[in-house]
N, C-alpha and C positions, 0 to 999 in steps of 0.2 A: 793823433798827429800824423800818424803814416797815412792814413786815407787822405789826409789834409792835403800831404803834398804829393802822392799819387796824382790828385783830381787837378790840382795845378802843374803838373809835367803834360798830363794830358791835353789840358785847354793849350799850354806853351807850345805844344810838339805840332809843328807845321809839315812834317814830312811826307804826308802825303796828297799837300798843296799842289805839287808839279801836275801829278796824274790828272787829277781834276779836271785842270786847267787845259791840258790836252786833251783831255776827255772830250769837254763843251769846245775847242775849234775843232775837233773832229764830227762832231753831230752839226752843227752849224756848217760847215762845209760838205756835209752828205745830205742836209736840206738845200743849200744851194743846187749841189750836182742835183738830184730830184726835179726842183724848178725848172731848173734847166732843158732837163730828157723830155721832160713836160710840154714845153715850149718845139721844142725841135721835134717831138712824134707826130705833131701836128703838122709841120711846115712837110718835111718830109713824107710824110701818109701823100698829104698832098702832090707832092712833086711826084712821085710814084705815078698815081692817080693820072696826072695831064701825060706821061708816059704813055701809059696803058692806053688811055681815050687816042692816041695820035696813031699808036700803030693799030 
């Protein structure tokens, strides 16, 4: 009986749902930010680049 209801406090016990859940918006907005740098080391390289070429 005691392991019985051990294992069912377990399954019930939600507390540490929150971390999770901040966990995954924090990796999903450090994939964003990544995409992002991704996008702009190109644009930038570039602008650098017509710099350099003009002087």
């Amino acid at each position: 009986m005691r392991n019985i209801r051990l294992l069912a406090n377990l399954l019930n016990d939600d507390s540490g749902q929150d971390l999770i859940e901040y966990a995954l918006v924090a990796a999903v907005l450090a994939l964003a930010a990544v995409g992002a740098m991704s996008s702009l080391t190109n644009k930038i390289d570039n602008e650098f680049n017509k710099v350099g070429n003009s002087l």
